[in-house]
MIDOSE-1310 file (N, C-alpha, C; in nm, 2 decimals, decimal comma, always signed):
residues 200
xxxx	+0,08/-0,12/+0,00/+0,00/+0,00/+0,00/+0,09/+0,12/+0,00; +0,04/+0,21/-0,06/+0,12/+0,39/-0,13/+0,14/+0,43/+0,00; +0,21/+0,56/+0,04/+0,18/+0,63/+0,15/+0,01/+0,71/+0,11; +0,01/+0,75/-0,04/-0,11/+0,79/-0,06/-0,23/+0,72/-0,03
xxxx	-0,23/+0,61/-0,03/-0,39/+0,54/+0,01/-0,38/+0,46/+0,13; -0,24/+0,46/+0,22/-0,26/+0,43/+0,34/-0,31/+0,52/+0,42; -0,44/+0,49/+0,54/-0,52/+0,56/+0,57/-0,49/+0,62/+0,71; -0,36/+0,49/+0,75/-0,29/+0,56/+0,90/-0,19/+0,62/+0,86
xxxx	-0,09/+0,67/+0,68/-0,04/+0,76/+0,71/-0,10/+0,86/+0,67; -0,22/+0,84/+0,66/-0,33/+1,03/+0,65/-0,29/+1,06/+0,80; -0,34/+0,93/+0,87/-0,39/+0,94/+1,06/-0,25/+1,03/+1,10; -0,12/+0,96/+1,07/-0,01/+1,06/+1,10/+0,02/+1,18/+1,07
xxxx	-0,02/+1,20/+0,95/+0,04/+1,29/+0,90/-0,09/+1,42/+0,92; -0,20/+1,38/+0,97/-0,28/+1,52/+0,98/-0,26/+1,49/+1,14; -0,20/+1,45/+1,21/-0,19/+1,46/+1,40/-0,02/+1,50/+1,39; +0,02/+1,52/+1,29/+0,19/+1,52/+1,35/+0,24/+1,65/+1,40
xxxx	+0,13/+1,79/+1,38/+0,20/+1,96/+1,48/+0,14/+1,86/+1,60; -0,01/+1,84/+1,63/-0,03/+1,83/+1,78/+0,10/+1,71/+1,83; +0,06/+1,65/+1,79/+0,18/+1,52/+1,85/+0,32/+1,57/+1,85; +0,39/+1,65/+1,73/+0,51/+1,75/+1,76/+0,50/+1,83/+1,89
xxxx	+0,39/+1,90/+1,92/+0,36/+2,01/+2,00/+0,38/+1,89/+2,16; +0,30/+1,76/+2,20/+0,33/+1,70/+2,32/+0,46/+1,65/+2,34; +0,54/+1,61/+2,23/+0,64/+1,60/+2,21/+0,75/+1,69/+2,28; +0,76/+1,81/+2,24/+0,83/+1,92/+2,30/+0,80/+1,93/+2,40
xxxx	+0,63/+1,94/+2,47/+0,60/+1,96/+2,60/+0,68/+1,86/+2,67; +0,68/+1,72/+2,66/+0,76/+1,62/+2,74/+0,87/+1,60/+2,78; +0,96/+1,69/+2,62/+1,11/+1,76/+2,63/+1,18/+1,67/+2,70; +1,19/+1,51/+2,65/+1,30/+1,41/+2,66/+1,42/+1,45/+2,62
xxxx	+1,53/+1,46/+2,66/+1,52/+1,38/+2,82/+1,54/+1,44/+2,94; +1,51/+1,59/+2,91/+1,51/+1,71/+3,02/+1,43/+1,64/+3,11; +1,29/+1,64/+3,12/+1,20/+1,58/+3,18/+1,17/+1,48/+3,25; +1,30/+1,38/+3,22/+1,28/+1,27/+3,29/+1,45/+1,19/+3,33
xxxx	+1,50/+1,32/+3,33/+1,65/+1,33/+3,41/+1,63/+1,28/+3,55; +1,53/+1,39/+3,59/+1,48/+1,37/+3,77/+1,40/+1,30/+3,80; +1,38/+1,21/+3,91/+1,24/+1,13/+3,97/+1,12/+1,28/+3,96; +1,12/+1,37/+3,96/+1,05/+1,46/+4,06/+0,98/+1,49/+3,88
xxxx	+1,04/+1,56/+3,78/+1,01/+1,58/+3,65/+0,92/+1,45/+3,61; +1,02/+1,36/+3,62/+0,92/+1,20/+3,55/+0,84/+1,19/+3,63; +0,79/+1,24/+3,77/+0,70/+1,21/+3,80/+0,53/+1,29/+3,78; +0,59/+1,40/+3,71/+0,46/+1,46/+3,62/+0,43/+1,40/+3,51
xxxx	+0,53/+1,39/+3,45/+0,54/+1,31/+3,31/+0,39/+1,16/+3,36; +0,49/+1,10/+3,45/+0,40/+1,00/+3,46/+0,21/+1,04/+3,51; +0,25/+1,14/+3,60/+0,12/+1,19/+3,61/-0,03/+1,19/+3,48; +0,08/+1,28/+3,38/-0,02/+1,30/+3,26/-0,01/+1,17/+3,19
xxxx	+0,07/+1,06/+3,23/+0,00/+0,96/+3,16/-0,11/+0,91/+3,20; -0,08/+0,91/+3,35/-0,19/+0,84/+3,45/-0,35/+0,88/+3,41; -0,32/+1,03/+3,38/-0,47/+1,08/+3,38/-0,54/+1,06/+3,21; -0,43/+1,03/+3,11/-0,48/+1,02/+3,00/-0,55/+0,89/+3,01
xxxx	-0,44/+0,75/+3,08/-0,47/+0,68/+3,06/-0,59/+0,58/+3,15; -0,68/+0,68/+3,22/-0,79/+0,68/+3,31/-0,89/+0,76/+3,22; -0,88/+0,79/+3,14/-0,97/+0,87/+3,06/-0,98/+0,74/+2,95; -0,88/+0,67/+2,90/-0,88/+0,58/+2,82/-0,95/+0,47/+2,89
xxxx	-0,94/+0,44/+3,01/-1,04/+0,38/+3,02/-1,13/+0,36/+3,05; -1,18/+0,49/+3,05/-1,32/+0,48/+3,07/-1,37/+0,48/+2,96; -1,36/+0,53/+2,85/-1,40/+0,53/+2,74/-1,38/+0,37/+2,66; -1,29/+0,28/+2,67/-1,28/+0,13/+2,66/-1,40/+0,07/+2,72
xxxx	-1,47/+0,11/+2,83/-1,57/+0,04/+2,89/-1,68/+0,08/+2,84; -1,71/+0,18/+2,77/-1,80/+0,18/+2,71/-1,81/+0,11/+2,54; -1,72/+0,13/+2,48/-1,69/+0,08/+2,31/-1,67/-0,05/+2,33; -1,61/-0,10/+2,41/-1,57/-0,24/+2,43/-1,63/-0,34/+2,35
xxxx	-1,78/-0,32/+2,37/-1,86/-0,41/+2,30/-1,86/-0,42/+2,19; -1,80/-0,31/+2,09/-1,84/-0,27/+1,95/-1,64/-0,34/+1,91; -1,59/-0,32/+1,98/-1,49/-0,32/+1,90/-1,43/-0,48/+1,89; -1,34/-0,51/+1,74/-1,36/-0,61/+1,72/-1,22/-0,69/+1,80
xxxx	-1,23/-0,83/+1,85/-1,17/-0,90/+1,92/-0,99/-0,88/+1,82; -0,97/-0,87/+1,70/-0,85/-0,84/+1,68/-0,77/-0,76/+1,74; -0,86/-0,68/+1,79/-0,75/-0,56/+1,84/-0,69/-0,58/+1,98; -0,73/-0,71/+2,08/-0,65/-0,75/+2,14/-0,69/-0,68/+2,26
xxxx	-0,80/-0,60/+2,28/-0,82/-0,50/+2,35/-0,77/-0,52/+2,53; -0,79/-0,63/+2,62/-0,74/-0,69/+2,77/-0,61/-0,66/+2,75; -0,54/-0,71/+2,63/-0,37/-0,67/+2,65/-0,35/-0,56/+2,65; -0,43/-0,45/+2,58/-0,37/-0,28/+2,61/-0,42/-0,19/+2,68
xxxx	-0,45/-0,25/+2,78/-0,55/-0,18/+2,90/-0,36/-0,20/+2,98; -0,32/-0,06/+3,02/-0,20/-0,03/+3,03/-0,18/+0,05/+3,19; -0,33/+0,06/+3,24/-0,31/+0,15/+3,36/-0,26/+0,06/+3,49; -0,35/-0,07/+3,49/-0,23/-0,15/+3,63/-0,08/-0,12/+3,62
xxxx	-0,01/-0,10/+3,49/+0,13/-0,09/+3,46/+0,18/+0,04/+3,52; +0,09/+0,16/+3,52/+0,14/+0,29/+3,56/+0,09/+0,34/+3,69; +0,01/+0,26/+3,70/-0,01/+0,25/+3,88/+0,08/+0,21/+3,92; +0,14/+0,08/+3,90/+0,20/+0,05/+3,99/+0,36/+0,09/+3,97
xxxx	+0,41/+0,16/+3,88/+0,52/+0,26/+3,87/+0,50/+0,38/+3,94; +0,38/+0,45/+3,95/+0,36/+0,53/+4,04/+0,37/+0,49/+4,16; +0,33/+0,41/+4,20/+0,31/+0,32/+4,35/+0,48/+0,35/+4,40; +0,59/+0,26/+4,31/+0,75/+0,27/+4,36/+0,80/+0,40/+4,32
xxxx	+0,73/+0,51/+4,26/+0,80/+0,61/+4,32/+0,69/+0,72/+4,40; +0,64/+0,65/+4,45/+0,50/+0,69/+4,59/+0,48/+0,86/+4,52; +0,43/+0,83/+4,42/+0,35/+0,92/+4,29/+0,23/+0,86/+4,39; +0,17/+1,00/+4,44/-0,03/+1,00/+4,45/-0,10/+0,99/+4,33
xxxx	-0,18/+0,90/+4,33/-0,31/+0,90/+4,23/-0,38/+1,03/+4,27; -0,36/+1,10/+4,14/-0,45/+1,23/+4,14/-0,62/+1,23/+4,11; -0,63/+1,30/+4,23/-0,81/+1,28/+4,15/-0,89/+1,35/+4,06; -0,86/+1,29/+3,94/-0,99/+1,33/+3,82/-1,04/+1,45/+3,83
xxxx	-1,09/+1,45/+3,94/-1,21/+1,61/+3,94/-1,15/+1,74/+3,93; -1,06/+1,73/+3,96/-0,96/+1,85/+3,91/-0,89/+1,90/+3,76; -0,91/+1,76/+3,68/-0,86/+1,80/+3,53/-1,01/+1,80/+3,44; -0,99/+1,86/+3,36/-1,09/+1,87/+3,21/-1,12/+1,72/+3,23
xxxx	-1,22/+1,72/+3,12/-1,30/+1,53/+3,09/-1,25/+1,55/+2,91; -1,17/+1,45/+2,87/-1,18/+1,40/+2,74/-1,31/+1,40/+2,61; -1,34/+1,43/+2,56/-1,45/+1,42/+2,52/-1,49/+1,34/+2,40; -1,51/+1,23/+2,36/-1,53/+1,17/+2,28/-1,63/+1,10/+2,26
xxxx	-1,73/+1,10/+2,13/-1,83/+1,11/+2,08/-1,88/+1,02/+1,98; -1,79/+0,88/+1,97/-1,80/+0,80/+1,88/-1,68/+0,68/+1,90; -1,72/+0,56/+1,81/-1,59/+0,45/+1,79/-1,48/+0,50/+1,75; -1,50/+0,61/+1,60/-1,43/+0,64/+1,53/-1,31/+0,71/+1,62
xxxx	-1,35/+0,80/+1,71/-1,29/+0,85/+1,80/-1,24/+0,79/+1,92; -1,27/+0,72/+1,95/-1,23/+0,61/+2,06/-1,11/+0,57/+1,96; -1,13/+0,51/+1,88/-1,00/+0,44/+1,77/-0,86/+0,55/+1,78; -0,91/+0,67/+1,75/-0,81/+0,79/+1,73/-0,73/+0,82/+1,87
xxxx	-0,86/+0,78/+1,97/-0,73/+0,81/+2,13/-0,65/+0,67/+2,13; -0,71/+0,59/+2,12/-0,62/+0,42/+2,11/-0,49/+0,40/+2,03; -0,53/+0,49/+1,91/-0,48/+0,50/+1,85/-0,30/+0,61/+1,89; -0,29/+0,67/+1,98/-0,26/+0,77/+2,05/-0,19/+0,65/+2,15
xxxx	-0,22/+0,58/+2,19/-0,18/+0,51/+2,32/-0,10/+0,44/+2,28; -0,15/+0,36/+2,18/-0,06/+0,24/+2,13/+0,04/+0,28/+2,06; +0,03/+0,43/+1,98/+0,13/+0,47/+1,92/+0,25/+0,55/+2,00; +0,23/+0,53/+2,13/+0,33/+0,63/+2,21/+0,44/+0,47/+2,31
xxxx	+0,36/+0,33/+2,26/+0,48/+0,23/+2,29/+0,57/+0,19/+2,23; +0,54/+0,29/+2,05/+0,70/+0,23/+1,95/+0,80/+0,33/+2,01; +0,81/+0,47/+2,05/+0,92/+0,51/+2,11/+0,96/+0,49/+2,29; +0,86/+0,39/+2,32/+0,82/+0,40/+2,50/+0,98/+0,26/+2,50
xxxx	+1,02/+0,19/+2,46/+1,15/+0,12/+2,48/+1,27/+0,17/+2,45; +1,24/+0,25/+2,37/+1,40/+0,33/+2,35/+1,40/+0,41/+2,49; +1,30/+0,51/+2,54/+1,30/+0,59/+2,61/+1,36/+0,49/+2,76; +1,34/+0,38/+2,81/+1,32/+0,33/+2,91/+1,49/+0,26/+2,88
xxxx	+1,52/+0,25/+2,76/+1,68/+0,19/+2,77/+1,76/+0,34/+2,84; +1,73/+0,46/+2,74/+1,75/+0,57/+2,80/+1,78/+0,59/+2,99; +1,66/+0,57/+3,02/+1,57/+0,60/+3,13/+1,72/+0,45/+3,23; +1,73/+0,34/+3,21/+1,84/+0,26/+3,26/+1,93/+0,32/+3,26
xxxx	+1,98/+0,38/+3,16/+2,12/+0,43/+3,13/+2,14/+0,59/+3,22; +2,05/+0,65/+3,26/+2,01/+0,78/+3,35/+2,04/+0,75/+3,48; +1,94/+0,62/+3,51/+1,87/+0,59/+3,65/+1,93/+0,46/+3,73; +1,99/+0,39/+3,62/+2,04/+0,24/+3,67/+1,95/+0,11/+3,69
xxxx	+1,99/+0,01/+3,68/+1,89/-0,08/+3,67/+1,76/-0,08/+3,78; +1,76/-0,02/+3,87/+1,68/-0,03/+3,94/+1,54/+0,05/+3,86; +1,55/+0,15/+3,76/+1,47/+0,22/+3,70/+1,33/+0,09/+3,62; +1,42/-0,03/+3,60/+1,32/-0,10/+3,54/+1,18/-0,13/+3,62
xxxx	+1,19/-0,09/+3,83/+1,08/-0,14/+3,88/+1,00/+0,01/+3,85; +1,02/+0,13/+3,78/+0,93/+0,23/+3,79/+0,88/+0,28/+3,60; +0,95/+0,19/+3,57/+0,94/+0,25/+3,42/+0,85/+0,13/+3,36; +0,75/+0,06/+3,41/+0,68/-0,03/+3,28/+0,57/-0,05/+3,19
xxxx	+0,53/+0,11/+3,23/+0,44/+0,17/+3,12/+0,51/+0,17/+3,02; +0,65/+0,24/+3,04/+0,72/+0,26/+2,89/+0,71/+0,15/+2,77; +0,74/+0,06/+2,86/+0,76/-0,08/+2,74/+0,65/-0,18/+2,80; +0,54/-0,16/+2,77/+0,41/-0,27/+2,83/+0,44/-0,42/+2,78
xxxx	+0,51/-0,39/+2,63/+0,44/-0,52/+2,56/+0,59/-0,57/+2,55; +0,72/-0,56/+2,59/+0,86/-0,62/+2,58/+0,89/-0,67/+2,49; +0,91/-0,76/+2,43/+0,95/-0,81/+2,27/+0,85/-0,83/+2,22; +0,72/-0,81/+2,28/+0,61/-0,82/+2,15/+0,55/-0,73/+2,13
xxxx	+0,66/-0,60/+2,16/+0,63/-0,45/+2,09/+0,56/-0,40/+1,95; +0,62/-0,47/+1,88/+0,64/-0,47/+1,71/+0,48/-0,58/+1,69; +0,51/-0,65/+1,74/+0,33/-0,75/+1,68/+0,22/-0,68/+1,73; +0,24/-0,63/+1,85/+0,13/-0,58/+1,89/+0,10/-0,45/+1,82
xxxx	+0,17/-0,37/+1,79/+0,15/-0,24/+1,70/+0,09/-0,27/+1,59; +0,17/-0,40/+1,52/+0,12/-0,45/+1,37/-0,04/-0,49/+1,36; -0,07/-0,56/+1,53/-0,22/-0,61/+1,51/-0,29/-0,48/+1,50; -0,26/-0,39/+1,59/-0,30/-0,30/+1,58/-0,32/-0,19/+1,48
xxxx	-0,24/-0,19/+1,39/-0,25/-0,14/+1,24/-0,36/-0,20/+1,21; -0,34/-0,35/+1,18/-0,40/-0,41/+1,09/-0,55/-0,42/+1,11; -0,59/-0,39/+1,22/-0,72/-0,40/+1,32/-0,77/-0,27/+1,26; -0,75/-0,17/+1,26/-0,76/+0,01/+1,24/-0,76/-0,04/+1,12
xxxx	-0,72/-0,09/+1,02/-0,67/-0,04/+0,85/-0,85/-0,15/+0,80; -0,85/-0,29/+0,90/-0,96/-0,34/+0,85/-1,06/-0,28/+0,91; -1,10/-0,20/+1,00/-1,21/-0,12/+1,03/-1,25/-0,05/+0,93; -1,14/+0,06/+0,90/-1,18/+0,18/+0,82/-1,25/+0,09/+0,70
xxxx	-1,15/-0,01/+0,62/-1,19/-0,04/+0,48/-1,33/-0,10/+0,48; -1,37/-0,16/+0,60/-1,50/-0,21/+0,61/-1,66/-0,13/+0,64; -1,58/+0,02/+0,67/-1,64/+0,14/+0,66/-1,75/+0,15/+0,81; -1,70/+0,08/+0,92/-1,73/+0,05/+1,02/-1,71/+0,20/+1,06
xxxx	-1,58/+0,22/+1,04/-1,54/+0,38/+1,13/-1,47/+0,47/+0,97; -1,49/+0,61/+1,02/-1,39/+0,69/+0,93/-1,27/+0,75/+0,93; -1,14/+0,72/+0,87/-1,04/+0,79/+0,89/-1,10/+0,94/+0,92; -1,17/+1,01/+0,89/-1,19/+1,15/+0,97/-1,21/+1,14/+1,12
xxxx	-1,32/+1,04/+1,15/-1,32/+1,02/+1,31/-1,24/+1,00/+1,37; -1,14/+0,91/+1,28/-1,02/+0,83/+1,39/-0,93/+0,97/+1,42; -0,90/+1,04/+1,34/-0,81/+1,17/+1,29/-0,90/+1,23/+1,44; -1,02/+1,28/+1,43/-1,06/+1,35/+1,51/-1,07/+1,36/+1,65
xxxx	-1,02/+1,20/+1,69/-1,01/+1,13/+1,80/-0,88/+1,18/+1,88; -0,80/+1,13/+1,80/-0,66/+1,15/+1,78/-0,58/+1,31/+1,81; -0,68/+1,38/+1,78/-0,65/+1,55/+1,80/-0,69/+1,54/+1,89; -0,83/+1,52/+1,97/-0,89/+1,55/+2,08/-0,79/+1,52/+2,21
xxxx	-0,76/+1,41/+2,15/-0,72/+1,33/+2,28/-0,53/+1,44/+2,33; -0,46/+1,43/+2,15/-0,32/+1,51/+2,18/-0,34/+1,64/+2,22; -0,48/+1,74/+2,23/-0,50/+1,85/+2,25/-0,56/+1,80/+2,44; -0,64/+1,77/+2,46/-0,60/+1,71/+2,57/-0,52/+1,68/+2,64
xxxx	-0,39/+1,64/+2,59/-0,28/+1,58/+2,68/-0,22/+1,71/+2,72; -0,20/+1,82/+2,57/-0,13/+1,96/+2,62/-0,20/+2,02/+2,69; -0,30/+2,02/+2,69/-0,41/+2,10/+2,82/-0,31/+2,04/+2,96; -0,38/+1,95/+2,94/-0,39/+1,88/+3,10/-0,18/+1,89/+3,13
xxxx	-0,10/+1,87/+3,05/+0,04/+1,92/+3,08/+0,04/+2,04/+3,16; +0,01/+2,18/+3,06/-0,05/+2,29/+3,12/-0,08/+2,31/+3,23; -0,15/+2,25/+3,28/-0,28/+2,22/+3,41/-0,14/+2,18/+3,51; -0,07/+2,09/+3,51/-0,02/+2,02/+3,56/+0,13/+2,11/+3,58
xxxx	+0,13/+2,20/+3,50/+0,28/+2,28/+3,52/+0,37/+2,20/+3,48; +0,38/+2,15/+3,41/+0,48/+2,05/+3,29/+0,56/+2,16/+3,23; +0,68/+2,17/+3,29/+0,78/+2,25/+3,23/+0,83/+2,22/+3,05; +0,80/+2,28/+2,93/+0,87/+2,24/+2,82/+1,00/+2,29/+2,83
xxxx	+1,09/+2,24/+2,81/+1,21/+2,22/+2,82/+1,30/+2,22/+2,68; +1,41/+2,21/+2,67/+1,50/+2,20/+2,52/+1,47/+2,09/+2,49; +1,49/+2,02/+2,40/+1,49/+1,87/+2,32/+1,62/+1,85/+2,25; +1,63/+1,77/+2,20/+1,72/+1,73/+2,11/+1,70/+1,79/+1,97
């Protein structure tokens, strides 16, 4: 398939300022030099990925068993990294609510999730090489899926690529999902006083 008529590199390529834009806010590896930095960092995952599931619990039903859905429910993983570096669970009522209005859109924040584990093992070899081995008991959001990084992304493609074609969902929704959710994360950084920092 072209880059032209592949429909997740539309998905990338119309989310890549906002996704550039969290990107910079995250400002690897400024950000996650310090336990105290990474532990906002982890923060705003915690609260995206409490927002993700609540929205799983509702679509759940609709969505098709390919996508593996039990294995990317990711939040026991960042609990309990938060837990070893006695990170409080923040309570919800204090940040904005996610807002999404469809599968299509549910796909586009999932889409968002799963796509933030192809760079989440480089970051965490990083994150060893910073922190020392001990870093592996606080970093296992980074790398959920360990050598089955790369399949689980692929099913995942492949799950999203046979929705759209089946006209289940629309690349516009999933797109729309997708913004919602990366404009969301910069809010809630914001909210959170997430220093952007230099990058590479």
């Amino acid at each position: 398939m072209s880059p032209n008529n592949d429909p997740l590199f539309a998905l990338k390529t119309r989310t890549w300022a906002l996704h550039e834009a969290l990107e910079k806010r995250l400002a690897f590896p400024d950000n996650f030099v310090s336990k105290t930095d990474y532990s906002q960092v982890l923060t705003l995952f915690y609260i995206f990925q409490r927002q993700l599931a609540f929205y799983t619990k509702i679509y759940q039903i609709q969505v098709t068993d390919q996508f593996l859905l039990p294995l990317r429910n990711r939040l026991p993983l960042i609990e309990q990294d938060m837990h070893q570096l006695a990170i409080p669970l923040v309570s919800m009522e204090r940040f904005g609510t996610l807002k999404l209005h469809s599968l299509d859109e549910f796909y586009g924040c999932l889409y968002v999730s799963e796509g933030s584990t192809l760079g989440g093992k480089t970051i965490q070899t990083a994150m060893l090489e910073i922190h020392g081995e001990s870093a592996l008991d606080w970093t296992q959001y980074l790398n959920p899926y360990a050598q089955q990084m790369q399949p689980m992304w692929q099913s995942f493609r492949s799950a999203l690529l046979d929705e759209i074609a089946s006209g289940k969902v629309t690349i516009d929704g999933v797109v729309n999902g997708a913004e919602k959710t990366f404009q969301y994360m910069l809010d809630t950084a914001s909210q959170l006083g997430l220093p952007a920092r230099r990058t590479f």
